[in-house]
C-alpha positions in Angstrom: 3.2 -6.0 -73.2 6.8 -4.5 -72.4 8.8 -7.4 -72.6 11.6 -5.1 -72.2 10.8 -4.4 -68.6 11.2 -8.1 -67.6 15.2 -7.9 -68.9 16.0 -4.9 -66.5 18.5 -5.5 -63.9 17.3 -5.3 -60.1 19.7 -5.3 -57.1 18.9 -8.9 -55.5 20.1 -9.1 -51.5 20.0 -12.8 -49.4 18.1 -13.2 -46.5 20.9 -12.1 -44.1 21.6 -8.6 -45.7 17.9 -8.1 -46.1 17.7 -8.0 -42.0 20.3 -5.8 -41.9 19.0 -3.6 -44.2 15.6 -3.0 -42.7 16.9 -3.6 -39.1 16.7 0.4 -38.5 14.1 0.8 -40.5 10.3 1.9 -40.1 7.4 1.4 -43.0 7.5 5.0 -43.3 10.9 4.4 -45.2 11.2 1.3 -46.4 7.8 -1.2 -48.2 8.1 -4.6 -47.2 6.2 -6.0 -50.4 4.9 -10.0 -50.2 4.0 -10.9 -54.1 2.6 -14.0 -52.8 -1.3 -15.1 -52.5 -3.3 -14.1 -49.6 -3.2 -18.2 -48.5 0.7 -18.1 -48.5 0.7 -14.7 -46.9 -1.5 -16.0 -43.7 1.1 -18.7 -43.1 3.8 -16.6 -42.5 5.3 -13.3 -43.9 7.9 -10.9 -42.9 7.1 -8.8 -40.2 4.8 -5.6 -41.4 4.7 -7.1 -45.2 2.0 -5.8 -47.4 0.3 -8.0 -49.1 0.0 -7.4 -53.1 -0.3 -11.0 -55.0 1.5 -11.0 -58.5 -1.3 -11.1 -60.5 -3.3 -7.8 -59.6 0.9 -6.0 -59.1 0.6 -4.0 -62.5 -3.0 -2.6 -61.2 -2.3 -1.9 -57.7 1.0 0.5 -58.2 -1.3 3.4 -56.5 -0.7 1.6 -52.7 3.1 1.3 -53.3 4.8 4.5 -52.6 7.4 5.0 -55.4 9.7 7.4 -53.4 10.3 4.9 -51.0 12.8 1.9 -51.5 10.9 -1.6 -52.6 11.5 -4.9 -50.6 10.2 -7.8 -52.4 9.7 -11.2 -51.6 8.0 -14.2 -52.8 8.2 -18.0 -51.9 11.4 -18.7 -53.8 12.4 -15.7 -55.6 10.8 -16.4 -59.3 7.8 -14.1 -58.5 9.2 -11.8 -56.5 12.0 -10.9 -59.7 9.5 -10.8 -61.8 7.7 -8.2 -59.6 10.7 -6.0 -59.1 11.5 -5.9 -62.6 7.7 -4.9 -63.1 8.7 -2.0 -60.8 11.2 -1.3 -62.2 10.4 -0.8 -65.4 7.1 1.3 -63.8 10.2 3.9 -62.9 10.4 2.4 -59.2 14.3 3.6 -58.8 15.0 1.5 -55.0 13.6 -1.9 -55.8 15.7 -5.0 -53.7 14.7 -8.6 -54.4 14.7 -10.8 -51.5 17.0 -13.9 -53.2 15.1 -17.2 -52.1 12.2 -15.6 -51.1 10.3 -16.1 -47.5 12.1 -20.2 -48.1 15.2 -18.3 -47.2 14.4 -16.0 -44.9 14.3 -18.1 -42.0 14.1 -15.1 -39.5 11.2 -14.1 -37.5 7.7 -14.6 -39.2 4.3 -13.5 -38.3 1.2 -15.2 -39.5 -2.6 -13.9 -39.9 -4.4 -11.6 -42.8 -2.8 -8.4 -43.1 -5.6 -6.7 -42.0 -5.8 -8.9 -38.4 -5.9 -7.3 -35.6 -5.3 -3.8 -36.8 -8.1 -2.8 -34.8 -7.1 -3.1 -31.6 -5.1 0.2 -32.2 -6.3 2.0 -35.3 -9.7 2.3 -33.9 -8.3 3.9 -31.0 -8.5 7.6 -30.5 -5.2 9.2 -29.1 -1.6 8.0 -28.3 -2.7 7.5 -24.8 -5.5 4.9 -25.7 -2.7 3.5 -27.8 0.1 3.2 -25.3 -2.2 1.9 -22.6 -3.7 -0.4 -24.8 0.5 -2.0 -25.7 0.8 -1.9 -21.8 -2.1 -4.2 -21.6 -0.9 -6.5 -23.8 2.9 -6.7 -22.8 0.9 -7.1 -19.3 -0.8 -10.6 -20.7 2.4 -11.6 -21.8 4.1 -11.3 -18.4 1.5 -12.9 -16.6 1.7 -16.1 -19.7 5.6 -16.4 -18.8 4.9 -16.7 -15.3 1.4 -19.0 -15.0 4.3 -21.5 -17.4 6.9 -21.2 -14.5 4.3 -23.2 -12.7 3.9 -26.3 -15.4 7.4 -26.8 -15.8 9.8 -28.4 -13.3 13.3 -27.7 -15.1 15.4 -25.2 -13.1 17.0 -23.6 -16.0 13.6 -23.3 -17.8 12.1 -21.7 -14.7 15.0 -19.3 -15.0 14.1 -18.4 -19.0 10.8 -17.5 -18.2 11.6 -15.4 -15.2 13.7 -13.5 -17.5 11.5 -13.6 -20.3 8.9 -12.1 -17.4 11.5 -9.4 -16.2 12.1 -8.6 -20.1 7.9 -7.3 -19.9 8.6 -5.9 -16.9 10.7 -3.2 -18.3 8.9 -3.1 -21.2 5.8 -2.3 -19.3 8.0 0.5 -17.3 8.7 2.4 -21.1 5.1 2.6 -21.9 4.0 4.1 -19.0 6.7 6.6 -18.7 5.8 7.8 -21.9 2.2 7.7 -20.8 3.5 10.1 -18.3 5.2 12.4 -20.4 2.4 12.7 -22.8 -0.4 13.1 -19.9 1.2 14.3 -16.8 -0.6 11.6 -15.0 1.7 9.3 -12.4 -0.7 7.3 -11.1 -0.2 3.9 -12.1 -2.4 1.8 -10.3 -5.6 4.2 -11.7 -4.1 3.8 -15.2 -3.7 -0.2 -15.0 -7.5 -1.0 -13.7 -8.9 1.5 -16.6 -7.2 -0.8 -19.2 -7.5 -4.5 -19.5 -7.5 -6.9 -22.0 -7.7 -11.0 -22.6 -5.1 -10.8 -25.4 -1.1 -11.0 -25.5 1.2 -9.5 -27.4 0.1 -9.7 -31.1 -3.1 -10.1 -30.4 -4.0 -13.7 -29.4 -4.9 -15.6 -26.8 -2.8 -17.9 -24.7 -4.4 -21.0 -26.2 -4.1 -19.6 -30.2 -0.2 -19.3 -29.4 -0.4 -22.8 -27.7 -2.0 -24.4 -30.4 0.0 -22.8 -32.8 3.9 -23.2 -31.9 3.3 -26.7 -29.7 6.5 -25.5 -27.7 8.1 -28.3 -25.4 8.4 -26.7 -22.0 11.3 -28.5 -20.7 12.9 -27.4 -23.8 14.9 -23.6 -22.7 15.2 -23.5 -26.3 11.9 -24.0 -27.4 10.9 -21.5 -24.4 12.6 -18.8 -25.9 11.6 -19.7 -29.5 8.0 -19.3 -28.4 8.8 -15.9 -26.6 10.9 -14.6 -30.1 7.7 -16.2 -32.1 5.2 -14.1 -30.3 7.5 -11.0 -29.8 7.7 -11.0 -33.8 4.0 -11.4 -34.2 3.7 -8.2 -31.7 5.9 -6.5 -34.1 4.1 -7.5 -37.4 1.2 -6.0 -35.5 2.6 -2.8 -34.7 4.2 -2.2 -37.9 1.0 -2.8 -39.9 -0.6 -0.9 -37.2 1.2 2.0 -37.7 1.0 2.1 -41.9 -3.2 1.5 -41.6 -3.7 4.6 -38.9 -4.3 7.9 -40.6 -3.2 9.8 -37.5 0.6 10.7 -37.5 0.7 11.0 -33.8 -0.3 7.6 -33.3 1.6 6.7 -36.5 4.7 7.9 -34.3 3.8 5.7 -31.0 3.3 2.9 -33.0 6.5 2.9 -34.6 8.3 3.4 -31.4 6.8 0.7 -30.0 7.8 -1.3 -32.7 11.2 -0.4 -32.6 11.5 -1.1 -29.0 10.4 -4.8 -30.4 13.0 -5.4 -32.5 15.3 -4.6 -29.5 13.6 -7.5 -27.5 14.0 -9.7 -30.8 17.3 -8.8 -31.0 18.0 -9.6 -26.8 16.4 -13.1 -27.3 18.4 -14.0 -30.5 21.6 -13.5 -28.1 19.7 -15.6 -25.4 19.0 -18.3 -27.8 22.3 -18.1 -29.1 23.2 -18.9 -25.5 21.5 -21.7 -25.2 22.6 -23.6 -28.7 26.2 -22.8 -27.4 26.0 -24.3 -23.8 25.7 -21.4 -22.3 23.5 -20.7 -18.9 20.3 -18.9 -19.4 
């Protein structure tokens, strides 16, 4: 064993830099490593994390691009400096350990098996099929935020989820304009009957996300906190989307999709922010 690897220094960032740091970022630049075990991983993991468990690190080094810079993570931060100095000392040059681990991170999570879900867009054939089959989904979302608007009586949280409804709404208007561009085709009524789907963003159904988060609906807070929960599961899905498809086209659509997702994060942060601070919705 080379005890000496397990002395070398690695640059350690908190929770809050981390999210700066891979704010602009795609997977195609930065991994997003979770040392964890597959149970822990399922739970909740960063956004677009790939899954490689402490124990098997030393023989998996082949699916961890060494040109690119290293995020690590663990529960707490014992593992995940244990795996970065492992990379290190493997001649990984970028390696950043995520101080406190996924404890600390207290940011957006996503949940599931890395693999979940995946299929809904690698098995598809072209960017089309992949930008109609977003649209679908951002459409299930839209049509969650407003079927709420009628089981809640608060005015202000009728308000969040017509916003949150408008916020898909645009959304939905990006996709298709770039379904345009790449097809020439302007017909949008023919392009949302070919393409439907029983699934929201990230994949599940109304009642998984239900059953999941329990949000209070008279709660603007919670309302949003749902939306932000499900927006970053639709991110986790895109980004691990985009690394498992072998076609750099839809590699490319993917990602932008998932960067227009952190934008809609990044809106409902300030929105929630509103709301702690007394502000109207």
């Amino acid at each position: 064993m080379r005890w000496k690897q397990f002395f070398t220094p690695v640059q350690s960032m908190n929770a809050d830099d981390v999210r700066e740091y891979l704010s602009d970022k795609t997977l195609q630049e930065v991994t997003i490593l979770d040392v964890r075990q597959p149970g822990e991983y399922e739970e909740g993991h960063i956004p677009g994390a790939k899954l490689v468990p402490l124990p098997v690190l030393t023989d998996s080094l082949s699916e961890i691009d060494p040109s690119k810079p290293v995020v690590v993570y663990c529960a707490i931060g014992g593992r995940s400096r244990i795996a970065a100095q492992t990379l290190a000392g493997k001649g990984y040059e970028q390696v950043i350990n995520l101080t406190g681990g996924f404890k600390a991170w207290n940011g957006q999570a996503a949940f599931g098996a890395e693999e979940e879900g995946v299929e809904l867009f690698t098995e598809l054939d072209s960017a089309e099929q992949i930008l109609a089959a977003a649209y679908s989904l951002e459409d299930g979302l839209r049509d969650f935020y407003l079927r709420m608007l009628e089981r809640v009586g608060d005015e202000k949280v009728k308000s969040v989820f017509r916003l949150l409804a408008d916020i898909e709404i645009k959304h939905k208007d990006r996709l298709f304009a770039e379904y345009t561009r790449l097809t020439g085709k302007d017909d949008r009524g023919a392009f949302e009957c070919s393409f439907v789907t029983p699934l929201m963003e990230g994949g599940l159904t109304t009642e998984e996300y239900m059953a999941r988060f329990k949000p209070d609906f008279g709660s603007p807070v919670d309302v949003v906190s749902l939306a932000m929960s499900i927006e970053a599961q639709a991110l986790d899905l895109y980004m691990r989307s985009a690394e498992w498809t072998q076609n750099d086209e839809n590699r490319a659509i993917l990602e932008q999709i998932a960067s227009e997702e952190k934008t809609h994060l990044a809106r409902l942060g300030d929105l929630l922010d509103e709301l702690h601070s007394g502000g109207r919705a």
